[in-house]
Structure formats: structure tokens, C-alpha cells
C-alpha positions in Angstrom: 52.3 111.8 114.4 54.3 109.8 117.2 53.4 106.6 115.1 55.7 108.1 112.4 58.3 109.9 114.6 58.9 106.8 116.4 60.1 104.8 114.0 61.6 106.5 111.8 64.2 107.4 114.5 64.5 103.8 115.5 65.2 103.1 112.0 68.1 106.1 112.0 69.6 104.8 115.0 70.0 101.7 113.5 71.8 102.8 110.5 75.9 102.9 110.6 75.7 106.6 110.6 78.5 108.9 110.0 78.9 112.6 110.0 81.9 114.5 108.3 83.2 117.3 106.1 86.3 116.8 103.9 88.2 118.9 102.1 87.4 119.4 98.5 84.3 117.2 99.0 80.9 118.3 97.3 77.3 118.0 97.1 74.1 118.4 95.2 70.6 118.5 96.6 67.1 118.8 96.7 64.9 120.6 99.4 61.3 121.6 100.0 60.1 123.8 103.1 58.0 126.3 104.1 58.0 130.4 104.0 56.5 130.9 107.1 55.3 134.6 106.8 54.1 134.4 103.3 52.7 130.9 103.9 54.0 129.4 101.3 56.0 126.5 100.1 59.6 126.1 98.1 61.4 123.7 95.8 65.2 124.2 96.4 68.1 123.4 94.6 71.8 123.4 95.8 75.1 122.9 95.7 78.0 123.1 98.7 81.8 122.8 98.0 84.0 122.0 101.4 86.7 124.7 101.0 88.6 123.0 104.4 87.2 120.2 107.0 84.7 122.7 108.2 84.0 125.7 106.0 81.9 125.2 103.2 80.4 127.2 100.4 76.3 126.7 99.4 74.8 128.5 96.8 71.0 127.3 96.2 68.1 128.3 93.7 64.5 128.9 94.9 61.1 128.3 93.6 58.4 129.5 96.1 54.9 128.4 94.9 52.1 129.8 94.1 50.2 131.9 97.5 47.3 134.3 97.4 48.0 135.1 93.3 51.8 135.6 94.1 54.6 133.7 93.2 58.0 134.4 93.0 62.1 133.0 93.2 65.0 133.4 94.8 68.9 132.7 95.6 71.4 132.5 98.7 75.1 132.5 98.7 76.0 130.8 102.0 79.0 130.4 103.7 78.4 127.3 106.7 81.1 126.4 109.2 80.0 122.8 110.2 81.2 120.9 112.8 80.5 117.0 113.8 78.5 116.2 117.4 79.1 112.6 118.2 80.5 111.6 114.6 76.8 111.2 113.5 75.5 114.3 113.5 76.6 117.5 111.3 75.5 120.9 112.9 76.5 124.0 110.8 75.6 128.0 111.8 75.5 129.9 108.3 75.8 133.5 107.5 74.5 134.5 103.7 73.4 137.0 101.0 69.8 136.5 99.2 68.2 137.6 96.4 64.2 137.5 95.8 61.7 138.4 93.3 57.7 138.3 93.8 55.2 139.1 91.2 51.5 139.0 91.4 48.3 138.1 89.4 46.7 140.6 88.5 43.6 138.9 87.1 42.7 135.2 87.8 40.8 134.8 84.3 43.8 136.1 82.4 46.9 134.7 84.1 48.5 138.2 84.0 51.0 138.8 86.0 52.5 142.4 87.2 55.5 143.4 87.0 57.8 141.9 90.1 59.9 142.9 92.6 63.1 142.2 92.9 65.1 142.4 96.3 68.5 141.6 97.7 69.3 141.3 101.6 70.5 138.3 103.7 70.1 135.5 106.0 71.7 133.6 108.7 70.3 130.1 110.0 71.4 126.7 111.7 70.9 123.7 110.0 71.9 119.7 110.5 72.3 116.7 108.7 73.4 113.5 109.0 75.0 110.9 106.3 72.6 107.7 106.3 74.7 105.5 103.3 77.5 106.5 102.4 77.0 109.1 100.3 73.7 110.3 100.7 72.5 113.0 103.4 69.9 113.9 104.7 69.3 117.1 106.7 66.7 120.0 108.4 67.6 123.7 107.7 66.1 126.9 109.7 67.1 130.2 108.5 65.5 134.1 108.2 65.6 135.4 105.1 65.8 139.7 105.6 65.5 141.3 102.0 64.3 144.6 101.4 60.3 143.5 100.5 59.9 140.2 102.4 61.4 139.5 106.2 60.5 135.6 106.8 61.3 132.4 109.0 62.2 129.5 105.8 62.4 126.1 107.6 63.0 122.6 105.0 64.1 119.1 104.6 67.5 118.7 102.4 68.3 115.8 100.5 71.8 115.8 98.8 74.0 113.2 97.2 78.1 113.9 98.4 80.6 113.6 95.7 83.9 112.7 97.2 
């Protein structure tokens, strides 16, 4: 693991790295993780709008795959205040509401399916991220997800491209 760790962050540090939040800026990206109770993983799709230099809106879509004959979905509505370290680095608490739905398999030969359960609750996390051209960004995300069926740790890596 140190083989990889190593130089990937000698590779970041040599990058002209910048880390900001503008005003009426925007983003689309692409994350994959890990559900840590349900031991699981997600596919993630979001968006985030800069409403001022450090408040931003995120609303995301996710696909949790397949675990132990359940699968399910779900949405956040985020609200992140981020705030630069160093002009590299973006670090940003965030407050949210979720939605989930899990359904199960009922048979394995038959690919039935019983009827899910949906949920709404919230979350609140600390993520980071960090621009490495331009206008790409890369960043890590931690957050717990507290919905009515399903209490978890999420942790993933976000890819998004920033429209300016």
C-alpha cells in the first residue's frame, strides 16, 4: 500500500494546485464508496451549486449494490460551507436530509424481489477536495447517514468536473 501512497502524493504535490469556491460556480460528479454497516458499496451521482464564496448546495443520487440479496437507492440534499486551507486544499462540514429505499430477494432462483422500504432521515459529514487541473476535482467524503431503517458510516472518492 505505501508503494501506492507514496507516489501518488508526490505526484499531487507537484501539480499547481488550487483550491476555491466562487460564486455561481458549479459542478457535476462521480463517486463510489462504501456503506460501512451494510457492507456494501455505492455508485454516486452529484451536483453542487456555489450560492456565495463558501456556501454551497449538493444534491446527489445513490445506487448501493447488491449485499446479502438486498439492494437498494438513495438521495441527500446537502448544504456544505467550505472553506480553503493553504489555497490547495478545500475542507467543507455539511449538514443534510436523505432519503433511502432497500428491498430484498426473496428467492435467488426467481430474482424476486419484496416489496422495499422506503426511509427519510439525515446526515452530516466532513469532506475535502482539492482542484488538480483546472477544472477538475478530486475529493474524499465521510458522512453518517441516520434514516429511520438504516443508521451507517458512508465513506467515498468524488470525482467532479467545475463549470465556471
Amino acid at each position: 500500500m505505501k508503494r501506492l501512497i507514496i507516489p501518488f502524493i508526490l505526484f499531487i504535490t507537484c501539480l499547481h494546485l488550487n483550491a476555491q469556491t466562487q460564486k455561481g460556480e458549479w459542478s457535476l460528479g462521480y463517486s463510489g464508496g462504501a456503506s460501512l454497516k451494510t457492507e456494501s458499496g455505492f455508485l454516486c451521482i452529484d451536483y453542487r451549486y456555489n450560492l456565495t464564496n463558501g456556501i454551497r448546495i449538493a444534491p446527489s443520487v445513490r445506487k448501493y449494490l447488491r449485499w446479502y440479496g438486498y439492494r437498494g437507492a438513495g438521495g441527500d440534499f446537502d448544504i456544505q460551507y467550505a472553506f480553503p486551507i493553504g489555497g490547495v486544499l478545500n475542507v467543507y462540514p455539511f449538514l443534510g436530509a436523505s432519503f433511502t429505499y432497500w428491498d430484498y430477494l426473496l428467492d435467488g432462483n426467481t430474482k424476486e424481489y419484496a416489496e422495499g422500504q422506503k426511509s427519510f432521515g439525515g446526515n452530516i459529514g466532513l469532506g475535502t477536495e482539492i482542484n488538480i487541473i483546472d477544472d477538475i476535482m478530486i475529493g474524499i467524503e465521510a458522512k453518517y447517514n441516520y434514516t429511520e431503517i438504516n443508521k451507517q458510516p458512508i465513506v467515498g472518492i468524488r470525482v467532479g468536473y467545475v463549470f465556471k
